[in-house]
LUMLUMDREN-2810 file (N, C-alpha, C; in Angstrom, 1 decimal):
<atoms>
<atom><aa>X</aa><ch>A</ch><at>N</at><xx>115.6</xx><yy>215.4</yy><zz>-122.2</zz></atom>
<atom><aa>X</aa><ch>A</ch><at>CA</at><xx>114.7</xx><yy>214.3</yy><zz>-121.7</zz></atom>
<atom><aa>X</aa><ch>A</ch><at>C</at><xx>113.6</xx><yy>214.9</yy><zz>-120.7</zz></atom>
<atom><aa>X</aa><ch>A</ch><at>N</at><xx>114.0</xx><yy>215.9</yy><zz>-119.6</zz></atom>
<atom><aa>X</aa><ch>A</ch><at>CA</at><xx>113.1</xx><yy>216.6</yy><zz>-119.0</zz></atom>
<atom><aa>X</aa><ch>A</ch><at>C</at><xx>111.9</xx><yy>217.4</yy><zz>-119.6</zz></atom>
<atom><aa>X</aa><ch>A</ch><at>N</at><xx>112.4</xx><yy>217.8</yy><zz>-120.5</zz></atom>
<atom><aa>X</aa><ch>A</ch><at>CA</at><xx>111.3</xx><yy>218.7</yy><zz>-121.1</zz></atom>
<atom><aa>X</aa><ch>A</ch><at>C</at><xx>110.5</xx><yy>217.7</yy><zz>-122.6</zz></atom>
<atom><aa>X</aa><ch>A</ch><at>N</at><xx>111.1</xx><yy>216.2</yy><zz>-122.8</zz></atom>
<atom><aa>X</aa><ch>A</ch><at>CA</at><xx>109.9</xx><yy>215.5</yy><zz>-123.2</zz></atom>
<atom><aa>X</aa><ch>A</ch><at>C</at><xx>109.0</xx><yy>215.4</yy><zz>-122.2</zz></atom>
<atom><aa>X</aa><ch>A</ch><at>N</at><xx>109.3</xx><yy>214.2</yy><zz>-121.4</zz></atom>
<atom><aa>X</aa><ch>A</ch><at>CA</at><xx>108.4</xx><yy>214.0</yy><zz>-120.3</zz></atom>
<atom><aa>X</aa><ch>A</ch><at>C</at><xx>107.7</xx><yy>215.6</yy><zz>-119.5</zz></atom>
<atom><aa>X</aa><ch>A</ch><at>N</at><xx>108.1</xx><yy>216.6</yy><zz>-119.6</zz></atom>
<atom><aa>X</aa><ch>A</ch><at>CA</at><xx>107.3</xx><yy>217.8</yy><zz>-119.1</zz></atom>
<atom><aa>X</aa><ch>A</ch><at>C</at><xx>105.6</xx><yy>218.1</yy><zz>-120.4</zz></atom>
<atom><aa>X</aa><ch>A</ch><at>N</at><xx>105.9</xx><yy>218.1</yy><zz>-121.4</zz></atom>
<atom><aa>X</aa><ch>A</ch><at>CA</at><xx>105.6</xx><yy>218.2</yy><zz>-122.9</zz></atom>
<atom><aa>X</aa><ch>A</ch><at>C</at><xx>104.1</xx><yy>217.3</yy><zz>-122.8</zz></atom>
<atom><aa>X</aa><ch>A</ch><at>N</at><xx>104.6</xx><yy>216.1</yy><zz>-122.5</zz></atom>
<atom><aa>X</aa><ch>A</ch><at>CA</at><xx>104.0</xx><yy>214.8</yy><zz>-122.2</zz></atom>
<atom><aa>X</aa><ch>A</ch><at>C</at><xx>103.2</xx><yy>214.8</yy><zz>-121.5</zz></atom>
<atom><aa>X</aa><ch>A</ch><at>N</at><xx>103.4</xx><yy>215.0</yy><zz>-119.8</zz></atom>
<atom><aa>X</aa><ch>A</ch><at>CA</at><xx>102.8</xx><yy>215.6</yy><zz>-118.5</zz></atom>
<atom><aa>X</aa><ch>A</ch><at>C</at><xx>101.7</xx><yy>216.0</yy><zz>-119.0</zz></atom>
<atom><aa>X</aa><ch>A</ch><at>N</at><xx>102.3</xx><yy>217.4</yy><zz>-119.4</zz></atom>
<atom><aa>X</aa><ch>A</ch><at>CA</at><xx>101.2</xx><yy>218.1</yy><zz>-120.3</zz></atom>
<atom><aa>X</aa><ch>A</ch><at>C</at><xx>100.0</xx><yy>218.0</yy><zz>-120.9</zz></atom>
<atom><aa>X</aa><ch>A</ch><at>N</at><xx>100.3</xx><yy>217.1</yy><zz>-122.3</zz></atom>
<atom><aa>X</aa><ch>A</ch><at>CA</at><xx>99.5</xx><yy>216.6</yy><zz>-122.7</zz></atom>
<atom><aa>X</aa><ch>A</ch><at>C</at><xx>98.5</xx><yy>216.0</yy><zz>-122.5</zz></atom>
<atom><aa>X</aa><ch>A</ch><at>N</at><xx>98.7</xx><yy>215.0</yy><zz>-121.0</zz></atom>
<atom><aa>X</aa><ch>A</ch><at>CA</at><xx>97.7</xx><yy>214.0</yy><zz>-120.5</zz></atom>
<atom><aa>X</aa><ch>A</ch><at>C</at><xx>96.9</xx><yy>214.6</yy><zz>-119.6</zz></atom>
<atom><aa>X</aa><ch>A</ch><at>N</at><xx>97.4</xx><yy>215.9</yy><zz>-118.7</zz></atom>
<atom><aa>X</aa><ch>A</ch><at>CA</at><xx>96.9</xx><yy>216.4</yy><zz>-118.0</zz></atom>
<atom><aa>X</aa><ch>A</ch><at>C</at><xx>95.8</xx><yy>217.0</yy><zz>-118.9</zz></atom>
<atom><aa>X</aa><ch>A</ch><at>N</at><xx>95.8</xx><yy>217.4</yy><zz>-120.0</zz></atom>
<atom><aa>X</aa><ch>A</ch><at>CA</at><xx>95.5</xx><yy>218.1</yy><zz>-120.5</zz></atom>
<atom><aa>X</aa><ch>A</ch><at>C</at><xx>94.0</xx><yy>217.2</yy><zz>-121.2</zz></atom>
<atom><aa>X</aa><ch>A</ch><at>N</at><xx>94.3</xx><yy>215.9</yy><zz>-121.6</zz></atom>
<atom><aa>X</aa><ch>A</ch><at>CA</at><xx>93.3</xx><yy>215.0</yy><zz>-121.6</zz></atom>
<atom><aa>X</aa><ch>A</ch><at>C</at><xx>92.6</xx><yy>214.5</yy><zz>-120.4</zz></atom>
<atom><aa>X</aa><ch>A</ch><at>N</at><xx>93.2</xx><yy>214.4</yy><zz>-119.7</zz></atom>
<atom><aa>X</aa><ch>A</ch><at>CA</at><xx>92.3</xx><yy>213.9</yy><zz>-118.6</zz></atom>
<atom><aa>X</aa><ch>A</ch><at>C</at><xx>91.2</xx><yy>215.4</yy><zz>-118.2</zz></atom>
<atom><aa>X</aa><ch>A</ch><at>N</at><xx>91.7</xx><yy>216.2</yy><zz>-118.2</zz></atom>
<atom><aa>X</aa><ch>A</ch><at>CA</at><xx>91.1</xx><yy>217.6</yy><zz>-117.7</zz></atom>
<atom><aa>X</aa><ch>A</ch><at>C</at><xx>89.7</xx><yy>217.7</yy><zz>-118.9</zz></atom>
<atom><aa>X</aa><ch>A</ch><at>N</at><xx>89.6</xx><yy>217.4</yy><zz>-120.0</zz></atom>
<atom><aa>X</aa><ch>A</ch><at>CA</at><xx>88.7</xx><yy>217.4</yy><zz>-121.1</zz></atom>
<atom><aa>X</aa><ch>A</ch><at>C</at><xx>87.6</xx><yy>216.7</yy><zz>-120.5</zz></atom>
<atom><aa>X</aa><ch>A</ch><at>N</at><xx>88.6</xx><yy>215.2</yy><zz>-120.3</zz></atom>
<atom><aa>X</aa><ch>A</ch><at>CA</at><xx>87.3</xx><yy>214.3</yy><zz>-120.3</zz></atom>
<atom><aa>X</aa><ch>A</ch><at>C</at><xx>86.9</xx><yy>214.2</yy><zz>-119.1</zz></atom>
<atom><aa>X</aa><ch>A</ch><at>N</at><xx>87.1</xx><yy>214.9</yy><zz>-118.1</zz></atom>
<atom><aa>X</aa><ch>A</ch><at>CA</at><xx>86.7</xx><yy>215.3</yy><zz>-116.6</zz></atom>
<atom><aa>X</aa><ch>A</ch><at>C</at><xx>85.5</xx><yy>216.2</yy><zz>-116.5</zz></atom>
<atom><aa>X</aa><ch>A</ch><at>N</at><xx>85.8</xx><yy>217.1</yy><zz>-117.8</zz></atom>
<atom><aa>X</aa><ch>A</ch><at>CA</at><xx>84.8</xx><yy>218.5</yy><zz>-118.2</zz></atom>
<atom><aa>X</aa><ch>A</ch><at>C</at><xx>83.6</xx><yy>217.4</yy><zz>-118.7</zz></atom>
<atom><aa>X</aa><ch>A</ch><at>N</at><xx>83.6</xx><yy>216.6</yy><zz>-119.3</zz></atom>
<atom><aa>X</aa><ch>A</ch><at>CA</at><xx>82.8</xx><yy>216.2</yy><zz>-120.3</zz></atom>
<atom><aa>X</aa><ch>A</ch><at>C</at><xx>81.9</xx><yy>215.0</yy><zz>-119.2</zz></atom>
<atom><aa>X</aa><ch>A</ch><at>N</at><xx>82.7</xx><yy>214.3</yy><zz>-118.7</zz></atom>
<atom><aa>X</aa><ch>A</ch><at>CA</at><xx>82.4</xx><yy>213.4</yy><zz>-117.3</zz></atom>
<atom><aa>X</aa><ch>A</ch><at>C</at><xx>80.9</xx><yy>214.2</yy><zz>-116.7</zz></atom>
<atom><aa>X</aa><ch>A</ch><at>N</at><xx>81.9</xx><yy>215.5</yy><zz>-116.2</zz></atom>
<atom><aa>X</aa><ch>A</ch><at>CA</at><xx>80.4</xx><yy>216.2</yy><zz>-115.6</zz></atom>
<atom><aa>X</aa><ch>A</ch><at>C</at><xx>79.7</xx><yy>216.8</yy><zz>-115.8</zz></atom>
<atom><aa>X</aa><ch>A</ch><at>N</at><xx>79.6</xx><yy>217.3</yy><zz>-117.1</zz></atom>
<atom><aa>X</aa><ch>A</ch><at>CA</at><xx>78.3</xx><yy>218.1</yy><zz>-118.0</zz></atom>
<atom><aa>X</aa><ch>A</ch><at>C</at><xx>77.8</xx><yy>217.1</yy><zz>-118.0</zz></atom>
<atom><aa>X</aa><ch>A</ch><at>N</at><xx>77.7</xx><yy>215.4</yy><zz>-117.9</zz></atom>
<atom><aa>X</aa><ch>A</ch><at>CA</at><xx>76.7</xx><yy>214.6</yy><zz>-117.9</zz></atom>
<atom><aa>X</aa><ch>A</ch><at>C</at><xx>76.9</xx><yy>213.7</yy><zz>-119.4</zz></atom>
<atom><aa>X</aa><ch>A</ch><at>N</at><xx>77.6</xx><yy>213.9</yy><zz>-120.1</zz></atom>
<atom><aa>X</aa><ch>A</ch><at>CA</at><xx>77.6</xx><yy>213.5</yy><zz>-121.4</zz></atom>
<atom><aa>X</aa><ch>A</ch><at>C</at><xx>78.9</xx><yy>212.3</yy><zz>-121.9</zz></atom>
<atom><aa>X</aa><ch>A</ch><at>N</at><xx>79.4</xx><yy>212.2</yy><zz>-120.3</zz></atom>
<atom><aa>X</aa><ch>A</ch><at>CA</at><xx>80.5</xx><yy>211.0</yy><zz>-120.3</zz></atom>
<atom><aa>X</aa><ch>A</ch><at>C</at><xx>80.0</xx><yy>209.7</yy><zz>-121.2</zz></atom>
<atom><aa>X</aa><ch>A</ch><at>N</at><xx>81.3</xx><yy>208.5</yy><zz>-121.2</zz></atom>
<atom><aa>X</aa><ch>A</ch><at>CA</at><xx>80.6</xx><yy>207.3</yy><zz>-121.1</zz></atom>
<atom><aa>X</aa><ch>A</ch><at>C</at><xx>80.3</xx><yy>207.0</yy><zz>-119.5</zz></atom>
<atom><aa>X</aa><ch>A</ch><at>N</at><xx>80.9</xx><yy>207.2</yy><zz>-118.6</zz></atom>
<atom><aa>X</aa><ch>A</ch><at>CA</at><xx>80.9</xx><yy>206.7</yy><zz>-117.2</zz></atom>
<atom><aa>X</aa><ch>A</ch><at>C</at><xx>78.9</xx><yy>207.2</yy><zz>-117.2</zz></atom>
<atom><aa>X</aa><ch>A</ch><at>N</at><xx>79.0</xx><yy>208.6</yy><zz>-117.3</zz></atom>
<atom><aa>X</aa><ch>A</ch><at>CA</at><xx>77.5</xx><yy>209.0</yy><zz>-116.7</zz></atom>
<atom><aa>X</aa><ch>A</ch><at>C</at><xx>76.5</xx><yy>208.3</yy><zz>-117.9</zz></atom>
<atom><aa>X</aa><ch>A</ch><at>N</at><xx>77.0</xx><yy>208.3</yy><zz>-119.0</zz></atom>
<atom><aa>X</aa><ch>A</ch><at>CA</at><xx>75.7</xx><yy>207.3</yy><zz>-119.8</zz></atom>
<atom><aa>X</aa><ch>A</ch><at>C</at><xx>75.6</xx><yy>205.7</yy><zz>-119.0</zz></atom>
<atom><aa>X</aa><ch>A</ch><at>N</at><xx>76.9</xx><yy>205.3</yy><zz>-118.7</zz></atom>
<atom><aa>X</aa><ch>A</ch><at>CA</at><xx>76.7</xx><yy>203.9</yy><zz>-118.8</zz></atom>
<atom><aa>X</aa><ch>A</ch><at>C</at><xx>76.0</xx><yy>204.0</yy><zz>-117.0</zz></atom>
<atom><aa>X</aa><ch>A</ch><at>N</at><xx>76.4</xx><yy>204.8</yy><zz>-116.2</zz></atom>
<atom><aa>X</aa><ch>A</ch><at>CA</at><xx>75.3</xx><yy>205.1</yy><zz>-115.0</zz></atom>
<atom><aa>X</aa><ch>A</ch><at>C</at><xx>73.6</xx><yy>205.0</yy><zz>-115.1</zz></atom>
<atom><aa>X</aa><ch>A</ch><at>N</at><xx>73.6</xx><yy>205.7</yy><zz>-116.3</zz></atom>
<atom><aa>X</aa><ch>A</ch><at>CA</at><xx>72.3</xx><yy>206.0</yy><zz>-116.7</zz></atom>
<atom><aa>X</aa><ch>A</ch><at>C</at><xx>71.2</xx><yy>204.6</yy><zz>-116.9</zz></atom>
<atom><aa>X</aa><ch>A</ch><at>N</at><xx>72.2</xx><yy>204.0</yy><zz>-117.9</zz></atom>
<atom><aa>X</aa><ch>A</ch><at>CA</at><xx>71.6</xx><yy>202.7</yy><zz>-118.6</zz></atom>
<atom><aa>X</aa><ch>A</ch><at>C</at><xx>71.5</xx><yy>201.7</yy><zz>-117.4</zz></atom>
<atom><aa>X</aa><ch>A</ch><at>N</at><xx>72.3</xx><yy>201.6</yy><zz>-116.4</zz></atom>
<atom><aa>X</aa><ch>A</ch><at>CA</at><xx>72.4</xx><yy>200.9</yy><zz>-115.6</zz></atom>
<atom><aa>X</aa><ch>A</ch><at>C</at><xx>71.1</xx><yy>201.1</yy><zz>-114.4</zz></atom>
<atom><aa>X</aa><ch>A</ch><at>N</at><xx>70.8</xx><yy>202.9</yy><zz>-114.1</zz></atom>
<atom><aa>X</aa><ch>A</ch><at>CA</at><xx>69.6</xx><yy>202.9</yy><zz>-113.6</zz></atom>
<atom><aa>X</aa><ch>A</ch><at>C</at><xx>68.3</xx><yy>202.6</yy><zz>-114.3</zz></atom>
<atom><aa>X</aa><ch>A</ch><at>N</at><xx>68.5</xx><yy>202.6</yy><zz>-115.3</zz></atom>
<atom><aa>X</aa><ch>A</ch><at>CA</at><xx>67.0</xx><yy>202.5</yy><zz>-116.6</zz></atom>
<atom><aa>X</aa><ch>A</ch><at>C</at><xx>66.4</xx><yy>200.9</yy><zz>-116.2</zz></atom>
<atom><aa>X</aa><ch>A</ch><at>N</at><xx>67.8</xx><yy>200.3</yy><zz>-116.1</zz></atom>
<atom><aa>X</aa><ch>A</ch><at>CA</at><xx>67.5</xx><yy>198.8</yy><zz>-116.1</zz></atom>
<atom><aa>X</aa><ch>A</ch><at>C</at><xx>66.9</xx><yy>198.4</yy><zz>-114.5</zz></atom>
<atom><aa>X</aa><ch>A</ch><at>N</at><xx>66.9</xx><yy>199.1</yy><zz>-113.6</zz></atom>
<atom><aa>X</aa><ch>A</ch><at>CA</at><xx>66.1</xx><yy>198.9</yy><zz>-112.1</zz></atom>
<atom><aa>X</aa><ch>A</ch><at>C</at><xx>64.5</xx><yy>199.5</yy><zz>-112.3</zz></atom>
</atoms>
């Protein structure tokens, strides 16, 4: 059972870390939907 949930851990760390990379090269949804949000002021 430990070493599911380690496996698991893993995994998500491992996704969140991607979309963290992707977040700050600017090419997120977070930083588009920023974007759109300043377009509209």
């Amino acid at each position: 059972m430990n070493e599911f949930l380690n496996t698991k851990l893993k995994k998500i760390l491992f996704i969140i870390a991607i979309v963290a990379i992707i977040e700050f090269s600017g090419h997120g949804i977070f930083a588009s939907l920023f974007r759109f949000l300043n377009s509209l002021n």
